[in-house]
C-alpha positions as CSV (number, residue, x, y, z in Angstrom):
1,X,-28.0,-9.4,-91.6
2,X,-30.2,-8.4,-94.3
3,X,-34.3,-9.2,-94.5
4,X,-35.6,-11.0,-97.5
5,X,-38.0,-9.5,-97.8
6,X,-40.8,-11.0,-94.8
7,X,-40.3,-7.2,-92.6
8,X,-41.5,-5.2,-95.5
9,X,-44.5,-7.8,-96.5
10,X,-46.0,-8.0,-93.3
11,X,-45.9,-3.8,-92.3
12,X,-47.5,-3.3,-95.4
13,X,-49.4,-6.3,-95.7
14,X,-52.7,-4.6,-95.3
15,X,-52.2,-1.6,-97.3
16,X,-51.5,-4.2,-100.3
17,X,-54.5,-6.5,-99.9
18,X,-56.5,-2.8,-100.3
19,X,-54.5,-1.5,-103.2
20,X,-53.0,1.3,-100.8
21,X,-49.5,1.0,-102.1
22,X,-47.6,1.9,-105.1
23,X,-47.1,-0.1,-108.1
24,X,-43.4,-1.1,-107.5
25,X,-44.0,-1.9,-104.0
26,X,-47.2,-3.6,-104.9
27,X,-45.6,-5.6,-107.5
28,X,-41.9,-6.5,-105.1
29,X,-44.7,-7.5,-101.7
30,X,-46.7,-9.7,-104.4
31,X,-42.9,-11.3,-105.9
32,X,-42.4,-11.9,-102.1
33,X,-45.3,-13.2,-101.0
34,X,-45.6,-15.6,-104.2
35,X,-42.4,-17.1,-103.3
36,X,-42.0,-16.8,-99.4
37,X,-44.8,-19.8,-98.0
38,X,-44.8,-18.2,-94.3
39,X,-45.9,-15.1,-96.2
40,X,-48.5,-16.6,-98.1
41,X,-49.9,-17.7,-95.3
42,X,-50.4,-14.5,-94.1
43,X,-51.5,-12.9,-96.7
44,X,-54.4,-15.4,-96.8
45,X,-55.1,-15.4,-93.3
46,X,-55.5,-11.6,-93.9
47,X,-57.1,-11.7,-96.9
48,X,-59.8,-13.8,-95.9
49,X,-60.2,-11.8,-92.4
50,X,-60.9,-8.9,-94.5
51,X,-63.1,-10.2,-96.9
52,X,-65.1,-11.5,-93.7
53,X,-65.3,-8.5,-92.0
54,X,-66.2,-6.6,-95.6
55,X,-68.7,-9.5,-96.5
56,X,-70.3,-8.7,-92.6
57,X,-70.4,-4.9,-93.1
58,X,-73.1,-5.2,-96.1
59,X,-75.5,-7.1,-94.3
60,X,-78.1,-5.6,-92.9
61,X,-80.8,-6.7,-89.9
62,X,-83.9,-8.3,-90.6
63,X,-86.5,-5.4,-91.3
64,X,-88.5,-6.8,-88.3
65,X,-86.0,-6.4,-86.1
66,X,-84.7,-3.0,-87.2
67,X,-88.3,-1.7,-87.0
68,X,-88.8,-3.1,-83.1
69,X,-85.2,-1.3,-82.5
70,X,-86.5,1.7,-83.6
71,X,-89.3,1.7,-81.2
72,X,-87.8,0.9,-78.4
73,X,-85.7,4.0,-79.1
74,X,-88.5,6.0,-79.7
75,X,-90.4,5.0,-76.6
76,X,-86.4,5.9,-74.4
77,X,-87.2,9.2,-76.0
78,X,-89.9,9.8,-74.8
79,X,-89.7,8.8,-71.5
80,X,-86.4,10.8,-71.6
81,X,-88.5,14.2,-72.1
């Protein structure tokens, strides 16, 4: 019994939606996916949980909380010494 294709898509899944494999395989996974709805589904369960997690990673604390972080390390540090 042969795959269609499904086994290859989902191992490399990832590595497509960040441009981490090679054209020919980038181009056969995206031919796959297009065409194979369980895929797709994956894909943009995947895609979306990645541009969550990159969309999380850029934001940044409120300066007014970073700044009372800061001093309560500062005063551990001290008490440390």
């Amino acid at each position: 019994m042969t795959d269609c294709g499904c086994e290859k898509a989902r191992l490399d899944l990832e590595e497509y939606l960040r441009n981490e494999v090679c054209k020919t395989e980038h181009a056969q996974i995206r031919e796959h996916i297009e065409s194979c709805p369980s895929c797709q589904g994956e894909a943009l369960v995947a895609s979306t949980l990645t541009e969550v997690v990159a969309r999380a990673c850029k934001e940044s604390a409120p300066e007014e909380l970073r700044d009372q972080v800061l001093a309560k390390l500062r005063e551990a540090q001290v008490a440390a010494h």
